[in-house]
C-alpha positions, -999 to 999 in steps of 0.1 A, spaced: -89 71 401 -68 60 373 -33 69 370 -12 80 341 8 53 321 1 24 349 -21 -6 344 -37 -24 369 -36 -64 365 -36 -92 388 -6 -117 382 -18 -151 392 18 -165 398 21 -209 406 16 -201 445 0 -167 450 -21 -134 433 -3 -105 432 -23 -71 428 -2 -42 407 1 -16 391 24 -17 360 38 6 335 20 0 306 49 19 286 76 -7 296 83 -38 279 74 -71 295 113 -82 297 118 -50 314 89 -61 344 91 -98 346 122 -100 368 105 -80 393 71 -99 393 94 -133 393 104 -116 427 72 -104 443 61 -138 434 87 -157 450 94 -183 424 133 -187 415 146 -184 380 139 -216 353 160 -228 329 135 -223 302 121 -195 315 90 -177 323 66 -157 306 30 -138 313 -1 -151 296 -42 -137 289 -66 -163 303 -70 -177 266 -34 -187 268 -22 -160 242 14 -152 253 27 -118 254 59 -110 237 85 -97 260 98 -72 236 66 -52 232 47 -33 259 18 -35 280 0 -13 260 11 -27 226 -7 -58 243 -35 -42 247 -38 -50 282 -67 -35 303 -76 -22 343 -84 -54 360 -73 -81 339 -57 -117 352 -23 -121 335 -7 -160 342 27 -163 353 37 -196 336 70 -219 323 76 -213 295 75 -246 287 41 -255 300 15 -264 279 -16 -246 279 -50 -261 279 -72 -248 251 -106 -230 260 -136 -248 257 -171 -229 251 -208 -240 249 -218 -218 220 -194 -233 189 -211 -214 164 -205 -181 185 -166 -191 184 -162 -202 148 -179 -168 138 -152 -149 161 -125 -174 145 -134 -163 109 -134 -125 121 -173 -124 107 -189 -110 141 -200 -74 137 -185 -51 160 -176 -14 164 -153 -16 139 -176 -26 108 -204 0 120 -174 26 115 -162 13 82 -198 8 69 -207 46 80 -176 57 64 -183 40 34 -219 53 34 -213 90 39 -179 89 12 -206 75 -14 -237 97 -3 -213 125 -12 -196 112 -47 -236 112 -59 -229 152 -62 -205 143 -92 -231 136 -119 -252 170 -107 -223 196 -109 -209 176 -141 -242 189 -155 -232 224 -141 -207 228 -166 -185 253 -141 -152 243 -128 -157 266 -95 -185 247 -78 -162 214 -85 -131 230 -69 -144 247 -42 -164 209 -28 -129 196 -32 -115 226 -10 -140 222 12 -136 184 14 -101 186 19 -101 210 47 -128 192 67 -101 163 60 -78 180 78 -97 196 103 -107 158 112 -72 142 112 -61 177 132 -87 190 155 -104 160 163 -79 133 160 -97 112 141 -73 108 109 -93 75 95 -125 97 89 -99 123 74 -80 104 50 -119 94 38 -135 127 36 -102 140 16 -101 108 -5 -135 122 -17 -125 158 -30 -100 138 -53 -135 127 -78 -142 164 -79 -108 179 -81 -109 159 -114 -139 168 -128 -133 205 -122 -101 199 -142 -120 186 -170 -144 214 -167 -120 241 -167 -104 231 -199 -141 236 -218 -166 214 -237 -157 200 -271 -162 172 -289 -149 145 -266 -125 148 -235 -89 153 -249 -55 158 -239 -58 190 -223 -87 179 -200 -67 148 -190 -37 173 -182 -59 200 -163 -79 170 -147 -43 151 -137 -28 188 -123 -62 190 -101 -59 158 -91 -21 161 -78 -28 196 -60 -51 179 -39 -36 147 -30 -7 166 -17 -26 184 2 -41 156 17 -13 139 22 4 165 42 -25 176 59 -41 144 66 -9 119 72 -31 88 73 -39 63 43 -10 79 27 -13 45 2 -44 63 -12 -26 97 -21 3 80 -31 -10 65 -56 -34 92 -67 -2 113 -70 24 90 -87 -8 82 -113 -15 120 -119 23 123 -124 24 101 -148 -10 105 -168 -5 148 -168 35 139 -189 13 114 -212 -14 139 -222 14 172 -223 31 146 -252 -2 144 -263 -10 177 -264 15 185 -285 41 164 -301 26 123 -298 -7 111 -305 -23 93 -282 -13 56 -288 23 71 -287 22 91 -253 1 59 -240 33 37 -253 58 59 -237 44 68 -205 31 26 -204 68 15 -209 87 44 -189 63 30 -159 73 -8 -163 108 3 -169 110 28 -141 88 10 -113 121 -3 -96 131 27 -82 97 30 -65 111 14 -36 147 33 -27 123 65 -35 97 52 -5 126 45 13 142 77 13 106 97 13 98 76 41 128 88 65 136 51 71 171 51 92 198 33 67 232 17 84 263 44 79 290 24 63 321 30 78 346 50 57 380 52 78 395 37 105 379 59 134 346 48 119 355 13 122 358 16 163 332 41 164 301 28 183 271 51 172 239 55 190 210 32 174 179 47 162 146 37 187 128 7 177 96 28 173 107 53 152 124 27 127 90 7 125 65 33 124 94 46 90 93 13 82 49 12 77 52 44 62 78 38 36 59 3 29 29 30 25 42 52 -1 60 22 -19 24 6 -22 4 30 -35 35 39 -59 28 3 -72 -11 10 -76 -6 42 -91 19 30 -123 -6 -3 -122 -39 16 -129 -14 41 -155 -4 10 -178 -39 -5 -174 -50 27 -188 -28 33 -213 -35 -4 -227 -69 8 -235 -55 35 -259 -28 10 -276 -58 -13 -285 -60 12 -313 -26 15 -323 -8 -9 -353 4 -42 -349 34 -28 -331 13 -15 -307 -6 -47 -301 33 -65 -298 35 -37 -267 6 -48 -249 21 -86 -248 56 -72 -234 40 -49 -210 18 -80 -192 43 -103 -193 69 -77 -181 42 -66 -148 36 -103 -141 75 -113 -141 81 -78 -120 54 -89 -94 73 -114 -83 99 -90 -70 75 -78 -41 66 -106 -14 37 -84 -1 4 -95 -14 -7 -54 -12 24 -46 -37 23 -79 -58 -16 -75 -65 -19 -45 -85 12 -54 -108 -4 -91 -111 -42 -72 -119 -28 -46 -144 -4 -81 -161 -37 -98 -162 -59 -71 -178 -32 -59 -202 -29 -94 -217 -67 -96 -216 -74 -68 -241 -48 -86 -264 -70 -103 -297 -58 -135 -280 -60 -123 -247 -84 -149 -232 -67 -175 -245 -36 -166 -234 -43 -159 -201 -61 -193 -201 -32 -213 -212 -8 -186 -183 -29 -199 -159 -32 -242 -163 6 -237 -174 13 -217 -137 -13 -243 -116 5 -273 -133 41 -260 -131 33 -250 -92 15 -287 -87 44 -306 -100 79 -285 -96 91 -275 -64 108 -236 -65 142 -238 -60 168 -212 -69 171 -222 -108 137 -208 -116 142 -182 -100 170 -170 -120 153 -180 -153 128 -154 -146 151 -126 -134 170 -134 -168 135 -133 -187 125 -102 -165 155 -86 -178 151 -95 -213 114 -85 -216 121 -51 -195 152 -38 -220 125 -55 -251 104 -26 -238 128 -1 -255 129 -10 -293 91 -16 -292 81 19 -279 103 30 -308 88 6 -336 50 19 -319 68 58 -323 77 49 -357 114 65 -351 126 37 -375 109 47 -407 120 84 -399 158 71 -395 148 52 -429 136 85 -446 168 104 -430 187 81 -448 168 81 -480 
């Protein structure tokens, strides 16, 4: 009969086996002391620590169960200095398939089925488009978002939920486009009905669900942003204008992406002391735990914030390619601005969308190919033959800087506010 929060392992100490039962809640620093004592070997000078039979050491600051360690496992009591022999195997192909992470296993079949049923049920899309009705649109996406949250809720299983909601967010779109009626193309009012449907949703789903919060995120911060383009649309811009603002107000603005995930994200900040009783004051300290699981959430948000002002200016280039030459001087600042501003985020999931949309707003320039060409022998050769050091990196804050505050005047020259302060002036 198994027993809540214990673990049953065998300890193969130097001299003896130990059978126990640990806490699989408790760090390993907290248990090794007693296990050095049940063993009866005295205290090295470099220390001890538990290994798995493949030699994988277990960190003493994280938990049995953050180990993943099973009923009836052997765990090695060893020097820490001791040097452990590698595993050797008969099948090699077997091991460098497992090495590469390529071996198909419970995992993939649940990722594959996901994957399956989330497209199986976007294929409704094209049929209800026909439909011409809004309803039948918006009530799939109701539906889809409460079986969402009925999965992350009722049957724990918030992987499946983020999916099945991610899917209403299609059809929350297209009822939005719907509801605004046909005419002779889609417009500015169906992008702003389509982005309000769109945002509805995805904070729904992001309450409801609380898993894959990247995915909402970023739906919401790019409905945000695309339903204030098409209201200027709507109404006072055209649409190379409203693409111009919202583009640069989304290059300009994307730094405070992080302090917002930060604070969204609940993550514990360090109080600065104030007076002299806050100086000797010794306050309690938040729980590891709850700091990193704020931490992954806030890194989260601040991801798909990235993705969603990415896939914005990548949009919103595809409207400037219409636009004057002004326009067209935009598009250049814009890609070198996201590329310069990706370097800002270490993270390969935050640094790739702001390097994709760099690359494919300089590719729709007339010399886009080219230049991106010539960006890229110029980066391979500069990274081949100059080491980074602190100098470069200050050249490209200071053309970061310069590029970001260029984004101003041309927004204004694409607005054409300087031949109306011409004409004010007669």
């Amino acid at each position: 009969m198994n027993t809540t929060g214990l673990v049953r392992v065998t300890i193969a100490a130097p001299h003896r086996r130990i059978d126990l039962a640990l806490p699989e809640h408790s760090s390993v620093a907290e248990v090794l002391p007693g296990l050095l004592k049940h063993a009866g070997e005295p205290p090295a000078d470099d220390g001890w620590l538990l290994r798995k039979p493949d030699g994988a050491p277990l960190e003493l600051g994280r938990t049995f169960a953050a180990h993943r360690v099973r009923d009836g496992e052997v765990l090695h009591l060893a020097h820490r200095r001791t040097e452990w022999p590698e595993l050797e195997y008969d099948d090699l192909v077997d091991v460098i398939a497992s090495g590469l992470g390529r071996t198909w296993g419970p995992r993939h079949t649940r990722r594959a089925g996901l994957l399956a049923g989330a497209l199986l049920v976007l294929l409704g899309v094209v049929p209800l488009a026909a439909l011409g009705s809004p309803w039948w649109p918006w009530g799939l996406a109701a539906v889809l978002v409460a079986a969402g949250v009925a999965c992350a809720r009722a049957f724990g299983d918030a992987g499946a939920g983020a999916v099945v909601a991610a899917s209403a967010l299609p059809y929350a779109g297209l009822g939005g486009v719907l509801f605004v009626g046909a005419g002779p193309g889609v417009g500015a009012p169906h992008v702003l009905s389509a982005c309000a449907a769109v945002l509805v949703v995805s904070v729904l789903a992001v309450i409801g669900v609380a898993e894959k919060a990247v995915w909402f995120t970023g739906a919401i911060t790019a409905a945000l942003l695309g339903a204030g383009g098409a209201w200027l649309a709507a109404d006072v811009l055209t649409g190379v204008e409203a693409a111009a603002v919202v583009a640069g107000a989304a290059l300009v603005f994307s730094p405070l992406c992080a302090p917002l995930a930060i604070r969204l994200g609940r993550v514990p900040l360090p109080t600065l002391p104030r007076t002299p009783a806050d100086l000797l004051a010794d306050p309690p300290r938040p729980a590891r735990a709850a700091v990193r699981e704020a931490v992954v959430r806030a890194d989260g948000l601040l991801t798909g914030m990235l993705a969603g002002c990415a896939v914005v200016v990548a949009a919103c280039a595809v409207l400037l390619m219409r636009g004057d030459v002004w326009a067209t001087v935009l598009l250049g600042v814009l890609g070198v601005g996201l590329l310069l501003r990706a370097r800002l985020y270490p993270a390969v999931r935050q640094r790739g969308p702001l390097l994709g949309a760099g690359i494919a707003v300089l590719a729709v320039l007339p010399t886009g190919p080219a230049v991106i060409g010539i960006g890229a022998l110029v980066v391979v050769v500069g990274l081949a033959r100059v080491k980074r050091n602190a100098r470069l990196s200050r050249y490209a804050e200071l053309l970061e800087v310069v590029v970001v505050i260029a984004v101003v005047p041309v927004v204004c020259a694409v607005l054409g506010l300087y031949g109306h302060l011409r004409g004010l002036g007669g």
